[in-house]
Biopython code that builds the backbone (N, CA, C, O; Angstrom):
import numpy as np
from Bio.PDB.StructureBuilder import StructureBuilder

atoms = [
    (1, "UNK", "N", (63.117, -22.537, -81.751)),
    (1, "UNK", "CA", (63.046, -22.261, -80.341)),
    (1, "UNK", "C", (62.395, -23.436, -79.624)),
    (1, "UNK", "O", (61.466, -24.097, -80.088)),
    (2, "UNK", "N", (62.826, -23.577, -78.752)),
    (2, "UNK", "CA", (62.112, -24.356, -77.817)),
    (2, "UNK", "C", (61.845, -24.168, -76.253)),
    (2, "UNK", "O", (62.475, -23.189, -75.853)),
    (3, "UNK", "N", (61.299, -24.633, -75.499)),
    (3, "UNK", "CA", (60.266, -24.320, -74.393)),
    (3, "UNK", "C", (61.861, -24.257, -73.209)),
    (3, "UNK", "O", (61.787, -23.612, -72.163)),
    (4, "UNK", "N", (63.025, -24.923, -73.553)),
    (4, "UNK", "CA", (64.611, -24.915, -72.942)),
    (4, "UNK", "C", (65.261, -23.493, -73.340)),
    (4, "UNK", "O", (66.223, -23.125, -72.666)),
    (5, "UNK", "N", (64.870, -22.790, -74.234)),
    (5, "UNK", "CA", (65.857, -22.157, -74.868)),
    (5, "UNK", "C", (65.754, -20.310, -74.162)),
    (5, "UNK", "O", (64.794, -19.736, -73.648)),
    (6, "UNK", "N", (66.688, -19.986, -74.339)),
    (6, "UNK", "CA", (67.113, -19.164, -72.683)),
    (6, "UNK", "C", (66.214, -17.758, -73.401)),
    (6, "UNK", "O", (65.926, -17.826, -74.595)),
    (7, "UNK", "N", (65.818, -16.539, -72.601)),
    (7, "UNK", "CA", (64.936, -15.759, -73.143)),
    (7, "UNK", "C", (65.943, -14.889, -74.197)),
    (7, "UNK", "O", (65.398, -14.561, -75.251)),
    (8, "UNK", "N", (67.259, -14.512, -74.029)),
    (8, "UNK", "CA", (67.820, -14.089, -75.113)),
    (8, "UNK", "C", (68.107, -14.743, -76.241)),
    (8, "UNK", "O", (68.847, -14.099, -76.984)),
    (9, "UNK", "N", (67.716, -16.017, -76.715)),
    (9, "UNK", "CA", (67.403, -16.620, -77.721)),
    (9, "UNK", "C", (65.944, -16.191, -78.228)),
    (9, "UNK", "O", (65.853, -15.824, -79.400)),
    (10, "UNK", "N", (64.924, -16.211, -77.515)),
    (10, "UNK", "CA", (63.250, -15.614, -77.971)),
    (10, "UNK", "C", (63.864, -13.978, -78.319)),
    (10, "UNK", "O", (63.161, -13.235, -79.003)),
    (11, "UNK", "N", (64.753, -13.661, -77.974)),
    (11, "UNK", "CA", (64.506, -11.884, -77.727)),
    (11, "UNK", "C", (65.474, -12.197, -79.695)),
    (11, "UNK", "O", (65.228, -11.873, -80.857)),
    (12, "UNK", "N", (66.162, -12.696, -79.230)),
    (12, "UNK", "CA", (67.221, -12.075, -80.648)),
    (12, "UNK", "C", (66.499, -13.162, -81.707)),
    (12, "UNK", "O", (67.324, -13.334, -82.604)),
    (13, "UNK", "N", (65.624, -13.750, -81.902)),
    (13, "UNK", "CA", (64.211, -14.216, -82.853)),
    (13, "UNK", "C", (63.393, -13.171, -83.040)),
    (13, "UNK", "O", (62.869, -12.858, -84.109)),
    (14, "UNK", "N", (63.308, -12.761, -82.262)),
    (14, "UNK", "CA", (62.101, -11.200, -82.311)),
    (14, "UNK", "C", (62.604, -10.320, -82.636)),
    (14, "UNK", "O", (61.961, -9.643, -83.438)),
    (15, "UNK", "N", (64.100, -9.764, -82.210)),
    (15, "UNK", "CA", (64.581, -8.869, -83.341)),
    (15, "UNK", "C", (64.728, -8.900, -84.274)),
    (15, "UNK", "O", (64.506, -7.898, -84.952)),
    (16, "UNK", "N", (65.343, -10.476, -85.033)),
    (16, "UNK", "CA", (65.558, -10.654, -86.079)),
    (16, "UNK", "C", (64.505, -10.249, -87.429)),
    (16, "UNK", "O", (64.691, -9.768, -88.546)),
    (17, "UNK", "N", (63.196, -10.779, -86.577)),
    (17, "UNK", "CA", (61.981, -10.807, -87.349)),
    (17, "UNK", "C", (61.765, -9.569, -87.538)),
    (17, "UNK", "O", (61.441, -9.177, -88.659)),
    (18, "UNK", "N", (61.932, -8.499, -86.230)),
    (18, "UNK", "CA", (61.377, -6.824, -86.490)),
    (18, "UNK", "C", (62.280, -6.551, -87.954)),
    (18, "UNK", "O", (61.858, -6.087, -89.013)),
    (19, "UNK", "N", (63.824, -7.063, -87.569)),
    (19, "UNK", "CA", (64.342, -6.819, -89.131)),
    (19, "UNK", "C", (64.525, -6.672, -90.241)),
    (19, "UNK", "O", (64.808, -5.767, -91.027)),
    (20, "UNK", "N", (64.213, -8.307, -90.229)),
    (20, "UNK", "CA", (63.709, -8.930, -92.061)),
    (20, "UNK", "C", (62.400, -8.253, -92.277)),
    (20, "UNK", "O", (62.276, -7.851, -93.434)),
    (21, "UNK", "N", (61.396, -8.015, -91.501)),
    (21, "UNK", "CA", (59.807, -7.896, -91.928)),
    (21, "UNK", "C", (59.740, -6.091, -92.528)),
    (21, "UNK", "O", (59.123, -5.680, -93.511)),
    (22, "UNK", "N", (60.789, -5.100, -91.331)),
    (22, "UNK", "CA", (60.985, -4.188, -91.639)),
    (22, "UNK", "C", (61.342, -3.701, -92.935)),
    (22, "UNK", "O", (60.868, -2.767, -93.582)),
    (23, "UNK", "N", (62.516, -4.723, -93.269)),
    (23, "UNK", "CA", (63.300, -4.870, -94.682)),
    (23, "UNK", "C", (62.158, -4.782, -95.987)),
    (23, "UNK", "O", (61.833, -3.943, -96.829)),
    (24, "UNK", "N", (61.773, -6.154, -95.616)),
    (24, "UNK", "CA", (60.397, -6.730, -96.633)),
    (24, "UNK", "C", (59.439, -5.602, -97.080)),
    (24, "UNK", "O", (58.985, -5.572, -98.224)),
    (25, "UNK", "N", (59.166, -4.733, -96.202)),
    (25, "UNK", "CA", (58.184, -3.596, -96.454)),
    (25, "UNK", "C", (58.438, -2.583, -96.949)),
    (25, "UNK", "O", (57.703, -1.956, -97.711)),
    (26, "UNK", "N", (59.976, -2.152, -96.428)),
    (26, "UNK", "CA", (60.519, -0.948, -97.681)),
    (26, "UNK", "C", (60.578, -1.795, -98.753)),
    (26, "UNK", "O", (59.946, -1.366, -99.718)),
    (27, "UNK", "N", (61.189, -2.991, -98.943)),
    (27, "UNK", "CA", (61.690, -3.251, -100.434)),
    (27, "UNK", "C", (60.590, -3.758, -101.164)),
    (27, "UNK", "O", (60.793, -4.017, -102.350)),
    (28, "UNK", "N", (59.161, -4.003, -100.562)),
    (28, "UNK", "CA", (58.198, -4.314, -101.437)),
    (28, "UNK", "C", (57.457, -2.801, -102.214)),
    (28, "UNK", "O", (57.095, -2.533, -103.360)),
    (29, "UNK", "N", (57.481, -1.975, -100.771)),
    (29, "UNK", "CA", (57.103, -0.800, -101.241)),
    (29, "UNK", "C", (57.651, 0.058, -102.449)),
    (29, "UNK", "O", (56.812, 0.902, -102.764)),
    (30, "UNK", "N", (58.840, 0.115, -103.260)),
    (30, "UNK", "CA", (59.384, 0.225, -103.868)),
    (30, "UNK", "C", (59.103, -0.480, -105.160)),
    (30, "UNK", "O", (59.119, 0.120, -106.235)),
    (31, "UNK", "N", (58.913, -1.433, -105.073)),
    (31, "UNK", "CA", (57.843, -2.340, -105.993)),
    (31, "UNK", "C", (56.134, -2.316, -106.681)),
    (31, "UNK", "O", (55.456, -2.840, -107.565)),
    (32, "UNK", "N", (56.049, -1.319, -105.576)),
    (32, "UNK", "CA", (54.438, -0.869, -105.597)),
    (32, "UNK", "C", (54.521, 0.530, -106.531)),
    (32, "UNK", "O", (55.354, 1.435, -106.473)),
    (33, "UNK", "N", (53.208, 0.356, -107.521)),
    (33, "UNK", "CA", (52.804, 1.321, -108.467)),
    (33, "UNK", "C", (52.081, 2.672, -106.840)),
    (33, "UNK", "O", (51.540, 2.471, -105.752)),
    (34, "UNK", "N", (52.534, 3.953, -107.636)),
    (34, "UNK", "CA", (51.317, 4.933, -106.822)),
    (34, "UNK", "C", (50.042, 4.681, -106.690)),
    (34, "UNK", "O", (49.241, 4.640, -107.624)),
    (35, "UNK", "N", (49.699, 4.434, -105.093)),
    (35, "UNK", "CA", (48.368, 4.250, -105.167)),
    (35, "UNK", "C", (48.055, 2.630, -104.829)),
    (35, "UNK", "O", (47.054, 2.146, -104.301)),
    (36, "UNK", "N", (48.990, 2.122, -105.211)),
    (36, "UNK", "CA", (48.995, 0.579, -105.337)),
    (36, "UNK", "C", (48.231, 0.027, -103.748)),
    (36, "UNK", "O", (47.790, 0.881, -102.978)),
    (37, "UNK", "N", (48.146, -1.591, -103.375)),
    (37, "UNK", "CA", (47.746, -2.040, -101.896)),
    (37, "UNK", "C", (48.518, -2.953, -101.715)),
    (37, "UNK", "O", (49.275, -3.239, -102.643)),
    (38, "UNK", "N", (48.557, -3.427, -100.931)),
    (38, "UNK", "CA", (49.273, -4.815, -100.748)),
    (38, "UNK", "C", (48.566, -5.365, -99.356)),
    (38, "UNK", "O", (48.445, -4.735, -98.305)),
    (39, "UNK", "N", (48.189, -6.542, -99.603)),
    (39, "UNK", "CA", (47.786, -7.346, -98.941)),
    (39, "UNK", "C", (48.268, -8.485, -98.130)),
    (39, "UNK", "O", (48.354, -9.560, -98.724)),
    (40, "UNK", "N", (48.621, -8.443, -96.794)),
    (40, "UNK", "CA", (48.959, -9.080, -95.955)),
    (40, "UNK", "C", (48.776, -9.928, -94.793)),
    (40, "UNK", "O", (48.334, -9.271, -93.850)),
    (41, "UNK", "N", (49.010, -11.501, -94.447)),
    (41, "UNK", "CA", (47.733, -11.895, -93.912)),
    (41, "UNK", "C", (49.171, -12.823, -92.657)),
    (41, "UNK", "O", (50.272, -13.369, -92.724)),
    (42, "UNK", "N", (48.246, -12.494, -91.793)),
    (42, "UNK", "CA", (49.316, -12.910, -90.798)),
    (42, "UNK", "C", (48.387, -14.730, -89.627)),
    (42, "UNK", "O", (47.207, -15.041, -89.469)),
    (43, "UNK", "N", (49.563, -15.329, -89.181)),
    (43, "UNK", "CA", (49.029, -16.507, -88.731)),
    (43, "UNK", "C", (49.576, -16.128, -87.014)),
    (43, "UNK", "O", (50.671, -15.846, -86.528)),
    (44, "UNK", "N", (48.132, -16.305, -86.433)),
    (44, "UNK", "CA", (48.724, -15.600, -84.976)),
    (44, "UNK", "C", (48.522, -17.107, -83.946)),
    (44, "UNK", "O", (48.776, -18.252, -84.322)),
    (45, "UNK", "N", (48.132, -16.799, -82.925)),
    (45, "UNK", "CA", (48.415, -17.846, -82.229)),
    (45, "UNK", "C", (47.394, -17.603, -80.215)),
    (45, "UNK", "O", (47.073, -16.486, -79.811)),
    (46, "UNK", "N", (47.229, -18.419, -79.701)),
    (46, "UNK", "CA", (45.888, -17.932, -79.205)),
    (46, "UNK", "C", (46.692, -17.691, -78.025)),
    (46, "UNK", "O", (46.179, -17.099, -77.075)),
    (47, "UNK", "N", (47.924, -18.092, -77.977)),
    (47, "UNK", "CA", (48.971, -17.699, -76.210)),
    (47, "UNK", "C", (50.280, -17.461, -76.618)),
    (47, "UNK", "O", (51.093, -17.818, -77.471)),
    (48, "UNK", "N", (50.133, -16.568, -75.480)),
    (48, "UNK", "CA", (52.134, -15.590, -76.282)),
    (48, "UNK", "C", (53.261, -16.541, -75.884)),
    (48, "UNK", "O", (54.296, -16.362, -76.526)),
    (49, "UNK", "N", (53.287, -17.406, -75.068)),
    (49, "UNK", "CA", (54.229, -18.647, -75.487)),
    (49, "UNK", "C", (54.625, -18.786, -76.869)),
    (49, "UNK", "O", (53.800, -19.034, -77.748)),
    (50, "UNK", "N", (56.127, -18.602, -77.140)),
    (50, "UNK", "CA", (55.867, -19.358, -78.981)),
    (50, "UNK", "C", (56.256, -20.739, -79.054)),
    (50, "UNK", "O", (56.265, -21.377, -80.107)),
    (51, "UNK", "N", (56.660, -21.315, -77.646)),
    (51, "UNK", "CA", (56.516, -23.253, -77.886)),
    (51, "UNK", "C", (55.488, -23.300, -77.723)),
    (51, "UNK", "O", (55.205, -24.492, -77.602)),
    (52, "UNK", "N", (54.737, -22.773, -77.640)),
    (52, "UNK", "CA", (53.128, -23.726, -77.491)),
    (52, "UNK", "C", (52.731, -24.390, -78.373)),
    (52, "UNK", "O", (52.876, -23.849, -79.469)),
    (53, "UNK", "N", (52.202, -25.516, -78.394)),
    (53, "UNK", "CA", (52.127, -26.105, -79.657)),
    (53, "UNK", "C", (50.581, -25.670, -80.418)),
    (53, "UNK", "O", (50.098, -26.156, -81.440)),
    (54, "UNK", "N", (50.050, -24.648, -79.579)),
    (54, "UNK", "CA", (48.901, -23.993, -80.135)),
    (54, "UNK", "C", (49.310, -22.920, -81.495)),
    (54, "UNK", "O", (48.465, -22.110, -81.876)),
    (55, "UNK", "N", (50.115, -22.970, -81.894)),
    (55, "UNK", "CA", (51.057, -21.843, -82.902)),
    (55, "UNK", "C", (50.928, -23.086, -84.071)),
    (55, "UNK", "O", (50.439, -22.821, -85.169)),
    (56, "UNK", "N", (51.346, -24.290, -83.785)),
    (56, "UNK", "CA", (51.328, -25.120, -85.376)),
    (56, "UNK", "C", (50.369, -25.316, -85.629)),
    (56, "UNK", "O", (50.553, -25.883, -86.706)),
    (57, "UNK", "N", (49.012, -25.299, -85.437)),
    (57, "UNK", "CA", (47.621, -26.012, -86.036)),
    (57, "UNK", "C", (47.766, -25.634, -87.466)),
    (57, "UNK", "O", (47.804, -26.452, -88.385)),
    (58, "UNK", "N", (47.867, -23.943, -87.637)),
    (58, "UNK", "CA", (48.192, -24.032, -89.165)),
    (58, "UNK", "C", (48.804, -25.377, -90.282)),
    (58, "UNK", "O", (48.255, -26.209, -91.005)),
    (59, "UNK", "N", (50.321, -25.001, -89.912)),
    (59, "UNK", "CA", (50.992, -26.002, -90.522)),
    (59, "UNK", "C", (50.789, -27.211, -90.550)),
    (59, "UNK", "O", (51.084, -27.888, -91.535)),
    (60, "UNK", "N", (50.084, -27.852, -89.149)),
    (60, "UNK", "CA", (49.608, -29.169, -89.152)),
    (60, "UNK", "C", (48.917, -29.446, -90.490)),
    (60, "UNK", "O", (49.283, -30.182, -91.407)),
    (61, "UNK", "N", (47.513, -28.454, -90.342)),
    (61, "UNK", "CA", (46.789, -28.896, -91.519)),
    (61, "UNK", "C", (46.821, -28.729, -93.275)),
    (61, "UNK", "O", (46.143, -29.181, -94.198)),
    (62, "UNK", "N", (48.260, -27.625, -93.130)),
    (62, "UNK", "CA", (48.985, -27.839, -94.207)),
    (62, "UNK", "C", (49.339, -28.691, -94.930)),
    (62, "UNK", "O", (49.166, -28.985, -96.113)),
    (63, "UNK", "N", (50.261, -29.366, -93.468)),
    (63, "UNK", "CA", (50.673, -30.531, -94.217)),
    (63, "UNK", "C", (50.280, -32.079, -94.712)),
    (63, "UNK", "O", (50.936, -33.017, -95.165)),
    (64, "UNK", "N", (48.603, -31.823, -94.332)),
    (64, "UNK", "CA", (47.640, -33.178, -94.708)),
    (64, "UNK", "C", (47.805, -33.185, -96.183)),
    (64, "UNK", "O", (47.245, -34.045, -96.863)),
]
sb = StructureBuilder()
sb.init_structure("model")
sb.init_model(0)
sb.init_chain("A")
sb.init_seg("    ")
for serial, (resi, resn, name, xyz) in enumerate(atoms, 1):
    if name == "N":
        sb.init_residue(resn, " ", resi, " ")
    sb.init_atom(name, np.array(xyz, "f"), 0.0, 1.0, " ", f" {name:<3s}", serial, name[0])
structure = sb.get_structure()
């Protein structure tokens, strides 16, 4: 995405994601013993813009 890219491009990124992530959680759950946890750690971002370039600091320092 980028800071050009029209809001039904951000919207059908955000569905996509409700999708796959939705997916990911039944099919991990299924994977999980009774009782089991799963631990999940999410990388957020300090402004709901997602060009902001406040969203890569992660990866920046990843990639040192």
């Amino acid at each position: 995405m980028a800071k050009t890219s029209p809001t039904n491009v951000v919207e059908a990124y955000r569905k996509q994601f409700d999708k796959d992530f939705t997916k990911l959680l039944v099919l991990r759950s299924h994977e999980m013993i009774s009782g089991g946890h799963m631990i999940l750690t999410f990388a957020g971002r300090s402004k709901p813009d997602p060009t902001s370039e406040h969203c890569c600091v992660m990866w920046e320092l990843l990639a040192k």
